[in-house]
N, CA, C, O and CB atoms as a CASP TS submission, in Angstrom:
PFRMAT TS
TARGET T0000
AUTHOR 0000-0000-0000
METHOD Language model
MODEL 1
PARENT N/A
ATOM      1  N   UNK     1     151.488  -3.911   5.029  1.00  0.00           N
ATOM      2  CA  UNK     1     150.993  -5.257   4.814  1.00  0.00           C
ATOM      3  C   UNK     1     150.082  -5.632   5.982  1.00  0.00           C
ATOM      4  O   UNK     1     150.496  -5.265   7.082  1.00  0.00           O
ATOM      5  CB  UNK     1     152.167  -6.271   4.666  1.00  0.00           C
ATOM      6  N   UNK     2     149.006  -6.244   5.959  1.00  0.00           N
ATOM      7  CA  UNK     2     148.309  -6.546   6.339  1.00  0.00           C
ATOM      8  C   UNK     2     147.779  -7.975   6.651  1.00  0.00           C
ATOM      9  O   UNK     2     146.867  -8.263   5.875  1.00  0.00           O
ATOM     10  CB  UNK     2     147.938  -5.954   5.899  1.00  0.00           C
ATOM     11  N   UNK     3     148.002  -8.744   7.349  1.00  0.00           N
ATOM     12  CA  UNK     3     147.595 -10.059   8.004  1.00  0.00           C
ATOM     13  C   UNK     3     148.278 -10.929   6.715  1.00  0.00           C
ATOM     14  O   UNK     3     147.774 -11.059   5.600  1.00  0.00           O
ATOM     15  CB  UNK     3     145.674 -10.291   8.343  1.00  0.00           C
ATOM     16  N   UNK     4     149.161 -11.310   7.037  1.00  0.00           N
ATOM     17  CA  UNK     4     149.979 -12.068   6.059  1.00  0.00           C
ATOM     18  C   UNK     4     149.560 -13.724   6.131  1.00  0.00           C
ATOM     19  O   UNK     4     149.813 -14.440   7.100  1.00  0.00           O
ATOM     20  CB  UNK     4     151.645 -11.808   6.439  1.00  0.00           C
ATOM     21  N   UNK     5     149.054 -14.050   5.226  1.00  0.00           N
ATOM     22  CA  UNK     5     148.414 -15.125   4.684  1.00  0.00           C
ATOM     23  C   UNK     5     149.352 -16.317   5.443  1.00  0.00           C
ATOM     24  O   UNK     5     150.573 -16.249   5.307  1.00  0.00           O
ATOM     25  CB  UNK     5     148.396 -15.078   2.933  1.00  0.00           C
ATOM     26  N   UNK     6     148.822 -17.286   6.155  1.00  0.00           N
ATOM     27  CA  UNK     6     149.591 -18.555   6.292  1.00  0.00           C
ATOM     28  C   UNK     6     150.064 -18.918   5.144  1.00  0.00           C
ATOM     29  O   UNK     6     149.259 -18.791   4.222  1.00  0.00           O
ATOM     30  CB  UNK     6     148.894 -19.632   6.802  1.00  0.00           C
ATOM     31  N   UNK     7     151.938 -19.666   4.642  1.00  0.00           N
ATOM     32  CA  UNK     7     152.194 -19.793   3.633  1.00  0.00           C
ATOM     33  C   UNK     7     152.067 -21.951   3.724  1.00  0.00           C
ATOM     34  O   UNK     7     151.872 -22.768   2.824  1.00  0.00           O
ATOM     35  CB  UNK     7     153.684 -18.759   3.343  1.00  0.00           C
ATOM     36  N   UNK     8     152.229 -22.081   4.800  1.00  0.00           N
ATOM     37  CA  UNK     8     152.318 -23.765   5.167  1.00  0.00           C
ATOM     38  C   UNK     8     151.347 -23.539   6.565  1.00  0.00           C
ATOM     39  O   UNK     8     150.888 -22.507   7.054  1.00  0.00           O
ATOM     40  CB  UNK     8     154.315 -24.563   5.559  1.00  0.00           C
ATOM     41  N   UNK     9     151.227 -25.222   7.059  1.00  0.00           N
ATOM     42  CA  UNK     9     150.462 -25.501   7.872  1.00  0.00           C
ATOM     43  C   UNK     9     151.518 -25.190   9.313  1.00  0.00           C
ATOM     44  O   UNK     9     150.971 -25.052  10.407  1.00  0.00           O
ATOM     45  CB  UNK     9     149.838 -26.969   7.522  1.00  0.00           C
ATOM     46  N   UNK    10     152.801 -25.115   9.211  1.00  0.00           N
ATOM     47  CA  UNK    10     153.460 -24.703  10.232  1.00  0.00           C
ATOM     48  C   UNK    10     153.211 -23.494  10.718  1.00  0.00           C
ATOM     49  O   UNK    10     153.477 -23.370  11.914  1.00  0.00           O
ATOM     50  CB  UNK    10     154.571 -24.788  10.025  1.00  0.00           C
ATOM     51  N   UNK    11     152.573 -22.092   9.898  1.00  0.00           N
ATOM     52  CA  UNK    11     152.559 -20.803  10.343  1.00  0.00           C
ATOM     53  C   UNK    11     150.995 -20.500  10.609  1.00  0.00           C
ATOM     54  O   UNK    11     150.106 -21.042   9.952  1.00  0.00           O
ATOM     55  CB  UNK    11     153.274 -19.831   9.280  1.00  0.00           C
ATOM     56  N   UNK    12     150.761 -19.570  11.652  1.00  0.00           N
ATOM     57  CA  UNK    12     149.547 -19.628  12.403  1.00  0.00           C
ATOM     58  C   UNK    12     149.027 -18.266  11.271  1.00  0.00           C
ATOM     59  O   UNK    12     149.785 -17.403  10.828  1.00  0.00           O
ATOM     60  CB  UNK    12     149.696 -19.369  14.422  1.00  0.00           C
ATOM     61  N   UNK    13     147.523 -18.392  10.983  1.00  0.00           N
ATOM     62  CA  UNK    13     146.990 -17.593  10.119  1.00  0.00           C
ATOM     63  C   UNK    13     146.528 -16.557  11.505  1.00  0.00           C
ATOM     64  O   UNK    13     145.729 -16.944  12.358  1.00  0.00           O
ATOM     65  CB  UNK    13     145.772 -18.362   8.986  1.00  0.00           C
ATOM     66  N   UNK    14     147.280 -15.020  11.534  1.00  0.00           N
ATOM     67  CA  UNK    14     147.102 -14.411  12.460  1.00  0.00           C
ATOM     68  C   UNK    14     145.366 -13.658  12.351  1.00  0.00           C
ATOM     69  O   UNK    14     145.045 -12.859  13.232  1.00  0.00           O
ATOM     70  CB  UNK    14     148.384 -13.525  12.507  1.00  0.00           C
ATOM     71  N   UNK    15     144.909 -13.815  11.838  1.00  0.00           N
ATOM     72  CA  UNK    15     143.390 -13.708  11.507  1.00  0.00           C
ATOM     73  C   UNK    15     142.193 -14.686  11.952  1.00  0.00           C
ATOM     74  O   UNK    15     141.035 -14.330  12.170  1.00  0.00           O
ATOM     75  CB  UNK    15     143.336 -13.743  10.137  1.00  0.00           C
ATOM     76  N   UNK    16     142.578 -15.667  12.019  1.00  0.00           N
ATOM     77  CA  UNK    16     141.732 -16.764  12.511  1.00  0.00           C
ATOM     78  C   UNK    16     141.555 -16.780  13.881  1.00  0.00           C
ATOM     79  O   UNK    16     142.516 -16.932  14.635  1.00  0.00           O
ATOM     80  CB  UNK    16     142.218 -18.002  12.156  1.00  0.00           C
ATOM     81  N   UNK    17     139.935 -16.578  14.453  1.00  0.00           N
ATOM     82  CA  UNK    17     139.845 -16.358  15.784  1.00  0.00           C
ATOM     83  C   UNK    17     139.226 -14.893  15.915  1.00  0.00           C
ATOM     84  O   UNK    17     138.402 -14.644  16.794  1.00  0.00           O
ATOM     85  CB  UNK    17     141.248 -16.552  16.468  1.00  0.00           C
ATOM     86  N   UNK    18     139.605 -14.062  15.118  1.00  0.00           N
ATOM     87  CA  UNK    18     139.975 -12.606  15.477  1.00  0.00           C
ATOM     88  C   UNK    18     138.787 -11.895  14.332  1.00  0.00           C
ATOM     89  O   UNK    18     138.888 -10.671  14.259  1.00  0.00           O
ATOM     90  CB  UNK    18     141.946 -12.162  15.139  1.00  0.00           C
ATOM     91  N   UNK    19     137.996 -12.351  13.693  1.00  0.00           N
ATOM     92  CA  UNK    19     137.349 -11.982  12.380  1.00  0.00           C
ATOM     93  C   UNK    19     136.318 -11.306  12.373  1.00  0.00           C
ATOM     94  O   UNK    19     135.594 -11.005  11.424  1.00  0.00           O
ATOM     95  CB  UNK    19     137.023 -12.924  11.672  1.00  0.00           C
ATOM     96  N   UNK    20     136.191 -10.897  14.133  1.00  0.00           N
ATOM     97  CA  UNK    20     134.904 -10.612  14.213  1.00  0.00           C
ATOM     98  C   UNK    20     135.226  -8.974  15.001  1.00  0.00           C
ATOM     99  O   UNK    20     134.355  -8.203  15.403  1.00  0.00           O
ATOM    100  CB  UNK    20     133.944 -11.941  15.115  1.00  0.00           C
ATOM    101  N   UNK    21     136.316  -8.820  15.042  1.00  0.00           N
ATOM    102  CA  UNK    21     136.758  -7.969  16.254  1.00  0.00           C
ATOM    103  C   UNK    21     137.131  -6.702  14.987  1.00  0.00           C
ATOM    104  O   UNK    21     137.200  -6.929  13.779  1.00  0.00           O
ATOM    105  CB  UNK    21     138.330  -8.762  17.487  1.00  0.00           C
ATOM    106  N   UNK    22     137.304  -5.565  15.557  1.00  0.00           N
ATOM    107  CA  UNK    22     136.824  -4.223  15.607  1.00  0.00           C
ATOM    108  C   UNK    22     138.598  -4.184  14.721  1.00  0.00           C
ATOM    109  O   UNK    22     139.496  -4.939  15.095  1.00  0.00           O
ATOM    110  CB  UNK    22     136.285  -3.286  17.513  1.00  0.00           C
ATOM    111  N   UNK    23     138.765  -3.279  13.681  1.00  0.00           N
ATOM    112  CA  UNK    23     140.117  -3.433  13.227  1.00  0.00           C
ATOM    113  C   UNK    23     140.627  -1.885  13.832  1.00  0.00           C
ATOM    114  O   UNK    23     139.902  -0.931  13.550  1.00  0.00           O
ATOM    115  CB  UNK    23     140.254  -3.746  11.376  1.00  0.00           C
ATOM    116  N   UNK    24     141.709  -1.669  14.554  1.00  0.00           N
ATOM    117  CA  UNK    24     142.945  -0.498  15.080  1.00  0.00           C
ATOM    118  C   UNK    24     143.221  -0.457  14.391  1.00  0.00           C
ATOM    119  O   UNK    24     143.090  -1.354  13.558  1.00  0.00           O
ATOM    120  CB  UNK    24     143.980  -0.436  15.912  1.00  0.00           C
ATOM    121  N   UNK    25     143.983   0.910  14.152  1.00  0.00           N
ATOM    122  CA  UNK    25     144.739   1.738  13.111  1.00  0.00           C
ATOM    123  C   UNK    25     145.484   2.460  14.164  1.00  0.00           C
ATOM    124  O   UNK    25     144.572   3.208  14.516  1.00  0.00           O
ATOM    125  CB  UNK    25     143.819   2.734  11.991  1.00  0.00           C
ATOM    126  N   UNK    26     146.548   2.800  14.973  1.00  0.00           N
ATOM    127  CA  UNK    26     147.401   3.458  15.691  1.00  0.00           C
ATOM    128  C   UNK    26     148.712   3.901  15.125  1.00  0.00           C
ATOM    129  O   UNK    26     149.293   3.256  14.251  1.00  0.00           O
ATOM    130  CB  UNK    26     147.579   2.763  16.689  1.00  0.00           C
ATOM    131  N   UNK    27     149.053   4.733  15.508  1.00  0.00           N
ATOM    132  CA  UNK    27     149.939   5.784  14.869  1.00  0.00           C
ATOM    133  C   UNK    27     151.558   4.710  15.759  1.00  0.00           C
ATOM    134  O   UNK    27     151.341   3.995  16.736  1.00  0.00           O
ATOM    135  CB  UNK    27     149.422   8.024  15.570  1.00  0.00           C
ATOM    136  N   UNK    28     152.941   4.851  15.169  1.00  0.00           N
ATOM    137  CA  UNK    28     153.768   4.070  15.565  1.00  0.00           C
ATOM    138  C   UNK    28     153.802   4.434  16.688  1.00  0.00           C
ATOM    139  O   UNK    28     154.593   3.622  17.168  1.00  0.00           O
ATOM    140  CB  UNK    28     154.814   3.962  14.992  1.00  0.00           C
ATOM    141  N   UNK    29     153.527   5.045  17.437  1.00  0.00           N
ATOM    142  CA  UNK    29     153.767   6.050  18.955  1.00  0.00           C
ATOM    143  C   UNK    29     152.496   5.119  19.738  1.00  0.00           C
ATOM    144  O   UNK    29     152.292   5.177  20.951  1.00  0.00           O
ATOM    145  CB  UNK    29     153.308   8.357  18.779  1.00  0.00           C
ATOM    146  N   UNK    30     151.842   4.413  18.946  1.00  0.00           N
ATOM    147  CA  UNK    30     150.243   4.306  19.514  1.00  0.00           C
ATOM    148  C   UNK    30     149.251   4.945  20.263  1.00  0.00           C
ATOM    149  O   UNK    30     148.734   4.653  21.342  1.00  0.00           O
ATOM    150  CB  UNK    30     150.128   3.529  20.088  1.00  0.00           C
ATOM    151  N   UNK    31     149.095   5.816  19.534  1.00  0.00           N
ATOM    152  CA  UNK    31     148.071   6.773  19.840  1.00  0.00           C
ATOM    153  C   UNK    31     146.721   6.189  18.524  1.00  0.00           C
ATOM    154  O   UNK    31     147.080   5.775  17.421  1.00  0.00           O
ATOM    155  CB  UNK    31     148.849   8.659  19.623  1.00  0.00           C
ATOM    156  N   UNK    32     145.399   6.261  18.882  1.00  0.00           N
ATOM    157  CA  UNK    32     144.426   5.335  17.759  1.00  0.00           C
ATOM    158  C   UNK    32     144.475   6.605  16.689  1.00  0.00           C
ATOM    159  O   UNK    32     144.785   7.785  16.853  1.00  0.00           O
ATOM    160  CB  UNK    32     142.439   4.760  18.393  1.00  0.00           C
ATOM    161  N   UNK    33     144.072   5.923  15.623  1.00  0.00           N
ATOM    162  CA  UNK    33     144.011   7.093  14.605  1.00  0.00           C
ATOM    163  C   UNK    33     142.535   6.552  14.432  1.00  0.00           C
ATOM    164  O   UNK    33     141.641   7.396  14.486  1.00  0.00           O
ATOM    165  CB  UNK    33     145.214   7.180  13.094  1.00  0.00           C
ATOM    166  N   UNK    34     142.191   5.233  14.230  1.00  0.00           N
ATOM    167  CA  UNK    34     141.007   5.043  13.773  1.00  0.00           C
ATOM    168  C   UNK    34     140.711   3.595  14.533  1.00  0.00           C
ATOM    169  O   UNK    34     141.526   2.839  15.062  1.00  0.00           O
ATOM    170  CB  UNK    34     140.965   5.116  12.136  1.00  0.00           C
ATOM    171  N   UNK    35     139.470   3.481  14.427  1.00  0.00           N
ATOM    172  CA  UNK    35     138.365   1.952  14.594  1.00  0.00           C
ATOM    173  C   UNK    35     137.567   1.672  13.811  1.00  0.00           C
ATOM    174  O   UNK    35     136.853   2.624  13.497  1.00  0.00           O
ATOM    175  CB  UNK    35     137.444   1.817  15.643  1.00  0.00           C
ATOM    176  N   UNK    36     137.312   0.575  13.237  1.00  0.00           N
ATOM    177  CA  UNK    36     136.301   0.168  12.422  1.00  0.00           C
ATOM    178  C   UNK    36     135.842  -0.946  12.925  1.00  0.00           C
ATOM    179  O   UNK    36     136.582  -1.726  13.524  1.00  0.00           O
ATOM    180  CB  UNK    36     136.622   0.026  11.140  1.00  0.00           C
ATOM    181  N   UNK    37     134.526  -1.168  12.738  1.00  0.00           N
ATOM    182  CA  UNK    37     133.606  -2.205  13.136  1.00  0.00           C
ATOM    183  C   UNK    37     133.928  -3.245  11.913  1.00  0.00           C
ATOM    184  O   UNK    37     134.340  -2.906  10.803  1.00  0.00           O
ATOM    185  CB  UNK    37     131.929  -1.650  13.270  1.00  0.00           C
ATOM    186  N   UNK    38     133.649  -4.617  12.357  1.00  0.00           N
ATOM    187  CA  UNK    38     133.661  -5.479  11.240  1.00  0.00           C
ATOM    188  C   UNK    38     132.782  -5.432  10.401  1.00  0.00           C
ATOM    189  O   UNK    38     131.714  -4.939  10.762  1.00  0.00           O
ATOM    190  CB  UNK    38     133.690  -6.571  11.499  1.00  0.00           C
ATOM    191  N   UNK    39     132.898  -5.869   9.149  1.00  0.00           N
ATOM    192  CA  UNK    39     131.772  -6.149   8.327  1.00  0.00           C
ATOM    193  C   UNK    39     130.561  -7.162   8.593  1.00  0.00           C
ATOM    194  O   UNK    39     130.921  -7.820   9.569  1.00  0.00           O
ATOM    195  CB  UNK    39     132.316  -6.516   7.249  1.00  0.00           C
ATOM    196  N   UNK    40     129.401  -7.561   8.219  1.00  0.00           N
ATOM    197  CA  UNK    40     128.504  -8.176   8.852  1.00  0.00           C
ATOM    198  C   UNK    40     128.968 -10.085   9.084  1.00  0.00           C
ATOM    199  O   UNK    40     128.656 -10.762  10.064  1.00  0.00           O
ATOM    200  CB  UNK    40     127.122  -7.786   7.922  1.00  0.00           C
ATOM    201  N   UNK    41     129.773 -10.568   7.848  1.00  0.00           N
ATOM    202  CA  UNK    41     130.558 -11.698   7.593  1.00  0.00           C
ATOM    203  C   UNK    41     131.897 -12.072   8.268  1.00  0.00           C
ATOM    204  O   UNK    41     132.423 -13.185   8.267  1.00  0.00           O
ATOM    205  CB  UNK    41     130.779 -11.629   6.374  1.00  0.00           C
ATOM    206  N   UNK    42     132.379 -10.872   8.878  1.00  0.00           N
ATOM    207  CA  UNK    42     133.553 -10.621   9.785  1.00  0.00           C
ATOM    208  C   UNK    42     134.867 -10.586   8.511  1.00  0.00           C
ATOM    209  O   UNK    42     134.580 -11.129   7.445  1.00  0.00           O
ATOM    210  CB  UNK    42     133.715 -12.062  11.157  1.00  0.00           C
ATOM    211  N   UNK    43     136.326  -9.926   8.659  1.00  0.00           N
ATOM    212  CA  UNK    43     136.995  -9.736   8.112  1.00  0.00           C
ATOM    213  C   UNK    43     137.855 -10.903   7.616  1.00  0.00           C
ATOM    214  O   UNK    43     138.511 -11.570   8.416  1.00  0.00           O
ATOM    215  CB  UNK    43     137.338  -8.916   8.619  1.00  0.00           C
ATOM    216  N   UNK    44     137.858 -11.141   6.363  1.00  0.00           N
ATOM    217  CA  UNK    44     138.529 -11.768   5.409  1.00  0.00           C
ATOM    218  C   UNK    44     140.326 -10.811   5.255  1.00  0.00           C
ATOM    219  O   UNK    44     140.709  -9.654   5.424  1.00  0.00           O
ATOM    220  CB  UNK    44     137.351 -11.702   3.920  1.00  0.00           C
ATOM    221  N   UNK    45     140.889 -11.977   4.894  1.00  0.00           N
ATOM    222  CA  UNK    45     142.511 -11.144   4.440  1.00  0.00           C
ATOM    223  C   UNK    45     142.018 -10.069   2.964  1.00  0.00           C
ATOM    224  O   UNK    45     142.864  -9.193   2.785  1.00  0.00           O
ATOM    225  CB  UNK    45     144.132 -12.779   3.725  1.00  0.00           C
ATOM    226  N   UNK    46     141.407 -10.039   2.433  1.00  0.00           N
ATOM    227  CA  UNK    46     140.979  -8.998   1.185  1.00  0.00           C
ATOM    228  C   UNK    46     140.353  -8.188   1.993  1.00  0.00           C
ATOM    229  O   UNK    46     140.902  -7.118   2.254  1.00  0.00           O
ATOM    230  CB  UNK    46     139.996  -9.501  -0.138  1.00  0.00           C
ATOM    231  N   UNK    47     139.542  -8.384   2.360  1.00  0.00           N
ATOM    232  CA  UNK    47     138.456  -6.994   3.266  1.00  0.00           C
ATOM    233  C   UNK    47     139.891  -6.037   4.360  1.00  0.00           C
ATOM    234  O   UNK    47     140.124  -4.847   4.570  1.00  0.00           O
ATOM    235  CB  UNK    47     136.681  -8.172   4.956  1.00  0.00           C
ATOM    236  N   UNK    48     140.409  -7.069   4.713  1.00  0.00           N
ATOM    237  CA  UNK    48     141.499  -6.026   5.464  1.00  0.00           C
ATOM    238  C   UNK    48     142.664  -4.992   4.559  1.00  0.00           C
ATOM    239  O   UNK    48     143.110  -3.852   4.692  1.00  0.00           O
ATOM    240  CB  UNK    48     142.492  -7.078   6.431  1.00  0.00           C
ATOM    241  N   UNK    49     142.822  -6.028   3.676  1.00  0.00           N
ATOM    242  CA  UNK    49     143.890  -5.055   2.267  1.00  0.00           C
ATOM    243  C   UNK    49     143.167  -3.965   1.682  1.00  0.00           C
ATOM    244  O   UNK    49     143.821  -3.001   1.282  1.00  0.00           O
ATOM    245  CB  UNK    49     144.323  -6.050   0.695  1.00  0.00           C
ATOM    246  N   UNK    50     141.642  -3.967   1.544  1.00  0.00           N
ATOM    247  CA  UNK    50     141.239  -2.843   0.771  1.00  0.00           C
ATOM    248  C   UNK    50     140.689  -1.839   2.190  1.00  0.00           C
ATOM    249  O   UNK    50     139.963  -0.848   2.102  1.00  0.00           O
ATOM    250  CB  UNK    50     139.926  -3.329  -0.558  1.00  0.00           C
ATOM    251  N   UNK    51     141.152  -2.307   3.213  1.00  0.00           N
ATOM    252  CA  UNK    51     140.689  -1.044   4.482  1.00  0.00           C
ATOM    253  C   UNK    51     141.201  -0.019   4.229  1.00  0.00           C
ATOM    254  O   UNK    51     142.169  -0.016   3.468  1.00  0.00           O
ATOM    255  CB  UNK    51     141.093  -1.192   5.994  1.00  0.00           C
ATOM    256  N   UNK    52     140.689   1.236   4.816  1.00  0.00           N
ATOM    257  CA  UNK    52     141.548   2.602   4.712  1.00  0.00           C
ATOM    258  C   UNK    52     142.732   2.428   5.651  1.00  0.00           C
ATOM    259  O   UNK    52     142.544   1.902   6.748  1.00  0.00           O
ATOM    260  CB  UNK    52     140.659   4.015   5.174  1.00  0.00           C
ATOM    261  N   UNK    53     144.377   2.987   5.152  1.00  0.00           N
ATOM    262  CA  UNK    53     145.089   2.941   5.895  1.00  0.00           C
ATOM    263  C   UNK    53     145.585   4.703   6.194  1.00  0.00           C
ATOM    264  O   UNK    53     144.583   5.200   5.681  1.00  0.00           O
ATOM    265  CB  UNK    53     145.996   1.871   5.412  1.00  0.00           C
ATOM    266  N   UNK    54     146.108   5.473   6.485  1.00  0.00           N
ATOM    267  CA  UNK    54     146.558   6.690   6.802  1.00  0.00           C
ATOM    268  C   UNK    54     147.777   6.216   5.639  1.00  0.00           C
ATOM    269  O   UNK    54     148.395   5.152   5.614  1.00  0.00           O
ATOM    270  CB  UNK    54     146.891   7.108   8.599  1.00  0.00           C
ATOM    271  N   UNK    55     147.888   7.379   4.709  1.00  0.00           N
ATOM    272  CA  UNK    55     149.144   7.408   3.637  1.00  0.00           C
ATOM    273  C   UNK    55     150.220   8.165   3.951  1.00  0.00           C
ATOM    274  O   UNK    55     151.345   7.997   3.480  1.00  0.00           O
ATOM    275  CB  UNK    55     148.797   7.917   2.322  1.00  0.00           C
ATOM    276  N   UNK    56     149.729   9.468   5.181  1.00  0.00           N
ATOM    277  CA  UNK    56     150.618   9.985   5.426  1.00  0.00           C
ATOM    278  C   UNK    56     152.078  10.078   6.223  1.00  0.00           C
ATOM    279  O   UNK    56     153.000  10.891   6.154  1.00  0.00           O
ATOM    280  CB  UNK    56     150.107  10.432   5.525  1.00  0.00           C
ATOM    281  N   UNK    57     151.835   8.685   7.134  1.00  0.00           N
ATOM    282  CA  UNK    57     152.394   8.405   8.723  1.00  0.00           C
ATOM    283  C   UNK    57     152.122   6.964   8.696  1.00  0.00           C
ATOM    284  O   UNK    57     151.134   6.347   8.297  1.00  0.00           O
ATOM    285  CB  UNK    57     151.520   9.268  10.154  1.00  0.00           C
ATOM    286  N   UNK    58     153.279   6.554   9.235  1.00  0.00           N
ATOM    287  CA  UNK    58     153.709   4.791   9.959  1.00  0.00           C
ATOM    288  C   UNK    58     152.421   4.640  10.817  1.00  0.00           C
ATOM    289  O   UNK    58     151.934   5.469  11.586  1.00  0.00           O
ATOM    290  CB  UNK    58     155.469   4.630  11.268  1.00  0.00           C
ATOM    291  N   UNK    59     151.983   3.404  10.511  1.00  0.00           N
ATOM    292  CA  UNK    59     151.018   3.103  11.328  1.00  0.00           C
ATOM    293  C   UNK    59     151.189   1.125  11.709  1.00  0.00           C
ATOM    294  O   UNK    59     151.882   0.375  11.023  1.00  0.00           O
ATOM    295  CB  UNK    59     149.503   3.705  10.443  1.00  0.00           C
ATOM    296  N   UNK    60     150.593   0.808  12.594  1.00  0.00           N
ATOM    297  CA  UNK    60     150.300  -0.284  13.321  1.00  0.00           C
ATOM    298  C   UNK    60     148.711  -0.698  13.307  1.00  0.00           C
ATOM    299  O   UNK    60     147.876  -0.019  13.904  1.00  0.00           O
ATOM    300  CB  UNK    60     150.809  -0.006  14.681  1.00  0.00           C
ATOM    301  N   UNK    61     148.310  -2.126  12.413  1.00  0.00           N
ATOM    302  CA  UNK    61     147.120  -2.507  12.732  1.00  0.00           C
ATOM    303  C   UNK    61     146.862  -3.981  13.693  1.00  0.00           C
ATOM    304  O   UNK    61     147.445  -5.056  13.837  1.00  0.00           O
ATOM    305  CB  UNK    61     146.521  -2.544  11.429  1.00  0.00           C
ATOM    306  N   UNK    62     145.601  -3.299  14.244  1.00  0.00           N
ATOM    307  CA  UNK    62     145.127  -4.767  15.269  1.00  0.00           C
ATOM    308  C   UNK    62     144.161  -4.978  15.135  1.00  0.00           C
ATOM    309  O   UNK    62     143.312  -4.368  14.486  1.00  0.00           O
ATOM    310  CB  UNK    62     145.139  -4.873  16.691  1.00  0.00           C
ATOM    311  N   UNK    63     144.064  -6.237  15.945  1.00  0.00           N
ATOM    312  CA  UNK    63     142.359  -6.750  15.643  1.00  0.00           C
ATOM    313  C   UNK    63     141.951  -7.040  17.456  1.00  0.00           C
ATOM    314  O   UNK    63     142.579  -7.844  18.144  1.00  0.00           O
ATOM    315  CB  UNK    63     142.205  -8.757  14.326  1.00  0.00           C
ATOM    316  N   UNK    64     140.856  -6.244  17.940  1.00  0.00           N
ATOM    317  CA  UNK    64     140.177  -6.093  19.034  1.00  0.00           C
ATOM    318  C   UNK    64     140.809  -5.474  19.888  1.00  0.00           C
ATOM    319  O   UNK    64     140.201  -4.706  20.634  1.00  0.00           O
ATOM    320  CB  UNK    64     139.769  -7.083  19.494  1.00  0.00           C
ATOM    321  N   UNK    65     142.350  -5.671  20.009  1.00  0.00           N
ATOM    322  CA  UNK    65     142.904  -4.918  21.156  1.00  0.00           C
ATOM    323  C   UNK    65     144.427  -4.711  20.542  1.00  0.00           C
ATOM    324  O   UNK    65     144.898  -5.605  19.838  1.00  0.00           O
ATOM    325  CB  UNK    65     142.804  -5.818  22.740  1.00  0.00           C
ATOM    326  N   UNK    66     145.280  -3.361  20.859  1.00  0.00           N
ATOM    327  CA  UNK    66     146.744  -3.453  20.746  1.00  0.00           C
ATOM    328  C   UNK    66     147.117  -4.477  20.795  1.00  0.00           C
ATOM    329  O   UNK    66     147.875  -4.642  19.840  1.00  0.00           O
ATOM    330  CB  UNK    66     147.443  -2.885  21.508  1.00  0.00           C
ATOM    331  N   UNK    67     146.985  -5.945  21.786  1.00  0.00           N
ATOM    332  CA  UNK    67     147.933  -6.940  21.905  1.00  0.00           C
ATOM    333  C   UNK    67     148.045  -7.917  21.113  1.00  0.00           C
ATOM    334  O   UNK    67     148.872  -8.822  21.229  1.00  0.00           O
ATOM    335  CB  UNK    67     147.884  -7.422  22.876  1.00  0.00           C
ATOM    336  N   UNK    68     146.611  -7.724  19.609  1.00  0.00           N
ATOM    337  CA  UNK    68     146.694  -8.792  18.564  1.00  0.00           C
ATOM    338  C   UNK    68     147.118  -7.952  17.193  1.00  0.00           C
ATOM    339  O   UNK    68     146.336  -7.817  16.252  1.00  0.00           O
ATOM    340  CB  UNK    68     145.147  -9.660  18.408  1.00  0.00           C
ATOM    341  N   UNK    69     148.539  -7.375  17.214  1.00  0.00           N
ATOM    342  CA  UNK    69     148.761  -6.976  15.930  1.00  0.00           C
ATOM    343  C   UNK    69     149.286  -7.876  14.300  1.00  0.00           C
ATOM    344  O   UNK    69     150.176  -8.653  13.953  1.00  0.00           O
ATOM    345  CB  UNK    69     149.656  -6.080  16.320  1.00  0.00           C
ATOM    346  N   UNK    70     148.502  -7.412  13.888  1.00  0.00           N
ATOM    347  CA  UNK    70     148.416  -7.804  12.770  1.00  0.00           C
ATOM    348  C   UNK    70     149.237  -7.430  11.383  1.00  0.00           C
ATOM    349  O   UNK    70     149.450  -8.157  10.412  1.00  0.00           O
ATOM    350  CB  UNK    70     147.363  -7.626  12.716  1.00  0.00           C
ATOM    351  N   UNK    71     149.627  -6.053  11.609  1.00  0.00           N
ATOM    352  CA  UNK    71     150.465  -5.636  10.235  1.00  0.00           C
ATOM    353  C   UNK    71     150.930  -4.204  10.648  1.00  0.00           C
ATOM    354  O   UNK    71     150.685  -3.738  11.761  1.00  0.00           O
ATOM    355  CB  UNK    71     149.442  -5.600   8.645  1.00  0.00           C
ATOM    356  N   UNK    72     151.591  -3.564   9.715  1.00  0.00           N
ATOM    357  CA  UNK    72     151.972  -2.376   9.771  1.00  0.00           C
ATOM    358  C   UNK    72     152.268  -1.558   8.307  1.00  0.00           C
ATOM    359  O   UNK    72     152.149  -2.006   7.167  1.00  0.00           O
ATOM    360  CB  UNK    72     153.068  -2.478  10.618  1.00  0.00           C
ATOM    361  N   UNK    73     152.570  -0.599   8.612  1.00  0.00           N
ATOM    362  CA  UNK    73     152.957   0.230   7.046  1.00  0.00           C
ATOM    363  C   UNK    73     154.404   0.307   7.190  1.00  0.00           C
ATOM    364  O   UNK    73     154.970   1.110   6.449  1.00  0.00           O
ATOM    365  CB  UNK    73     152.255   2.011   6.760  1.00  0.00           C
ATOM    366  N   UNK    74     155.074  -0.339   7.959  1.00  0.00           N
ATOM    367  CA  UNK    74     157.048  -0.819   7.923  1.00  0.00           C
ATOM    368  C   UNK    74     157.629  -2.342   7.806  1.00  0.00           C
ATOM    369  O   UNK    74     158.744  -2.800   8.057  1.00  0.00           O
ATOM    370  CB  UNK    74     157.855  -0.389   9.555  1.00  0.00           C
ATOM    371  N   UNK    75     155.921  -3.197   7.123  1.00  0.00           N
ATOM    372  CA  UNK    75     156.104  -4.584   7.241  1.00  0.00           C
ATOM    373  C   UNK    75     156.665  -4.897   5.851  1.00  0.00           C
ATOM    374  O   UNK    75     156.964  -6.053   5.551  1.00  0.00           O
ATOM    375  CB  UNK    75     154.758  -5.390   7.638  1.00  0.00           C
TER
END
């Protein structure tokens, strides 16, 4: 799962702020598997769901740096 949609105004949309920044793909160990540049409009919650994820292995995604994670493949 991937950047989980604010459901109320109490929960912080972990995407907002961040839309412009480079999307991580790191292996659970965090080692990078991949980087992608944003799109020219910056990343929407759909543009991040249809990203390539690794099918084979647990992974961890961020936006600009490890310390803004965003989702995982154990969420």
């Amino acid at each position: 799962m991937i950047v989980t949609r604010a459901i109320n105004d109490n929960e912080q949309d972990l995407l907002v702020g961040f839309e412009q920044q480079p999307l991580l793909v790191t292996c659970t160990g965090g080692t990078l598997i991949s980087k992608t540049e944003p799109p020219a409009g910056g990343w929407t919650h759909e543009e991040l769901e249809d990203a390539q994820y690794p099918e084979d292995e647990a992974w961890d995604a961020y936006l600009g740096t490890t310390l803004h994670w965003i989702g995982s493949s154990e969420v």
